[in-house]
C-alpha positions, 0 to 999 in steps of 0.5 A: 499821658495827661499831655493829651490835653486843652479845647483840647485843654478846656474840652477836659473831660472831652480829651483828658476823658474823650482822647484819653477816654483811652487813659481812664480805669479800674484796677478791678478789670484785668489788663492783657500785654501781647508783644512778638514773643508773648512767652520771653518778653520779660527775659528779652526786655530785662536783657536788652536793658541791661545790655542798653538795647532797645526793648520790645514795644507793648500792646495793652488791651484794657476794658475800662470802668469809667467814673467822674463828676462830669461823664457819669459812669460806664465803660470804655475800652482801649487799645494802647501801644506802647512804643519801643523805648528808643533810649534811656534819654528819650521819652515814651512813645504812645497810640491808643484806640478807644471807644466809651459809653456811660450812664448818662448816654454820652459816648465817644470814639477816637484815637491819638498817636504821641511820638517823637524822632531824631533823637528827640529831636521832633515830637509831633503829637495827634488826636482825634475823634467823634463823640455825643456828650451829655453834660451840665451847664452851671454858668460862668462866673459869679453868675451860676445858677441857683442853690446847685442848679444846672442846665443839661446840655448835648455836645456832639461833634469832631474834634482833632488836633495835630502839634508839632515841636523842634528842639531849639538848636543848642538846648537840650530841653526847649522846644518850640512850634506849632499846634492846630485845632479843630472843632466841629459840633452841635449844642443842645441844651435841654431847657425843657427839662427846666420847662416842658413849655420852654423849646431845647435851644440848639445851635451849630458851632465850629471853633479852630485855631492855630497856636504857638508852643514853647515847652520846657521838658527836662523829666527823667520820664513822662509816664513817672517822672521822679525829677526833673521840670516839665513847664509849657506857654501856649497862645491860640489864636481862634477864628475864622482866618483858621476854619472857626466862627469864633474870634479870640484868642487864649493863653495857657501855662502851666509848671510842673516840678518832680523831685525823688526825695527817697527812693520809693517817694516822689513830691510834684508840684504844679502851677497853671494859668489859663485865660481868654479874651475875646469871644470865648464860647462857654466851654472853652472858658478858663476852668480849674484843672482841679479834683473832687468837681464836675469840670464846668462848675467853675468857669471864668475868663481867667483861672489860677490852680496850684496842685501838690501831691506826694507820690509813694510805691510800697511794692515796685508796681504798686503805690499811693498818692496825696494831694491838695489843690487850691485855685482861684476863677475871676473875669481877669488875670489881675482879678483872678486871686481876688476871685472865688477860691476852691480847695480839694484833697484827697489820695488815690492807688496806684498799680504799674500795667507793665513791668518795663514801662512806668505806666500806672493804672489809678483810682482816685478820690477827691473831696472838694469845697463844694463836692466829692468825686470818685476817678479811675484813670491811667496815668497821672494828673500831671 
């Protein structure tokens, strides 16, 4: 599920936590399942896999408390659907609806549908939505604000993207093909809370682009992978040719890696990069996809995060998990292990929604080099 993300990656929490908004949660809230047949659902899906048939599709309303550095708390509530398992080789299909507000006023509404076709063959991947944001400015680079300062700001707008993947012929794992985003919003920063003499700045920023996709997706599944890799190199081009105002271009990768070392414990790894040029706007920039910090504390043109985590279920629906992160921010690739350095660790509960799909419901805590923050989620971080 953390697929869903980058503008859709850098607008994390505005699409890990404003598309998957949805994906966010407590396990103090109760999670409902409806399918055809409410009362043999679980009979019906245990046959059908024992007898390799398909199983009967999910749907999951869940009221979601949500918690983090950059939001604040609230609540959320989500409707997900998850799809009929086509086969044991093809990975979940998932739609979801949802709708969220926190203590800081920030608000949103939205949706995204994640499916694919032939045998895999397709995967197309869309989301949506419009929300008003209240967030913090820290600044970019080494030129933060002093002794922990920020800049409130207002981020209010429309945000959609649409990606499309094909198998390339006589593989089984690569996939190659297009995404297009699109960003329409207005930005307020609050200067005269700084000031009450000092005017709010606004300004109208549009931001789209079109990009090239190549995944690498070899996971036994996509909700729990417990083998397997799963690794993708992205190139956006942003800019006026693609409905923006913008003109620059961004280049995002990351490799992921599951090995099942017992059969209740599961070791990940994970390793992305992400850098701009050109005239990147502020939060778009190169941040650390890291734990235990507000996202937009550590912005730069170039970032480098390295993530292990070790992954154990004590009951078949409940589990555990640890990690460490580490990462670097610099204004270049060739800069950016010579840039600040972050560490975070920390450890988290895990309980499976359903019986039939290895989805997990999560609460995670993090303390990091400069602060300590508090997640509840839906799915795993990678």
């Amino acid at each position: 599920m953390n697929e869903f993300i980058s503008i859709d990656e850098q607008l994390t929490p505005v699409c890990k936590s404003c598309i998957l908004l949805i994906l966010l949660l407590a396990l103090t809230y109760p999670v409902v399942g409806y399918s055809s047949s409410e009362d043999q659902s679980e009979e019906i899906i245990e046959d059908a896999q024992q007898a390799g048939a398909l199983s009967k599709g999910k749907w999951v309303a869940v009221p979601i408390p949500v918690s983090n550095p950059t939001l604040g708390s609230g609540l959320q509530a989500a409707l997900l659907y998850l799809h009929p398992t086509k086969d044991e080789d093809t990975p979940n299909a998932t739609s979801g609806l949802a709708a969220m507000y926190t203590d800081t006023d920030s608000w949103f509404v939205g949706g995204f549908h994640d499916n694919n076709f032939k045998q895999d063959k397709y995967r197309l991947r869309a989301f949506g939505g419009y929300g008003e944001l209240n967030l913090d400015f820290f600044g970019v680079g080494n030129t933060n604000l002093p002794d922990g300062a920020s800049l409130p700001y207002e981020f209010k707008g429309a945000l959609g993207s649409v990606r499309f993947l094909s198998r390339l012929p006589s593989t089984d794992n690569w996939y190659l093909g297009l995404q297009y985003l699109f960003l329409d919003s207005e930005i307020t920063f609050e200067t005269s809370m700084l000031d009450p003499l000092l005017p709010d700045v606004n300004g109208k920023v549009t931001t789209a682009a079109l990009g090239l996709v190549l995944t690498y997706d070899s996971r036994d599944d996509n909700y729990y992978p417990t083998r397997g890799q799963y690794t993708e190199a992205k190139f956006m081009n942003f800019g006026e040719t693609w409905g923006g105002d913008y003109d620059y271009e961004k280049i995002i990768g990351f490799y992921n890696v599951f090995a099942s070392v017992h059969e209740k414990v599961v070791l990940a790894g994970r390793a992305r990069i992400d850098t701009s040029s050109g005239d990147t706007p502020f939060f778009n920039l190169a941040y650390l996809d890291m734990r235990g910090f507000p996202r937009g504390l550590y912005l730069d043109d170039s970032s480098l995060s390295l993530t292990a985590e070790a992954r154990y279920k004590f009951l078949p629906r409940w589990g555990v998990i640890g990690f460490y992160e580490t990462g670097w921010i610099g204004d270049s690739v060739s800069q950016v292990a010579n840039g600040k350095r972050v560490t975070s660790y920390g450890g988290g509960l895990r309980w499976q929604v359903t019986k039939d799909k290895k989805l997990n419901l999560g609460l995670d805590f993090a303390v990091s080099t400069d602060d300590q923050a508090i997640y509840v989620r839906i799915g795993e971080q990678f």
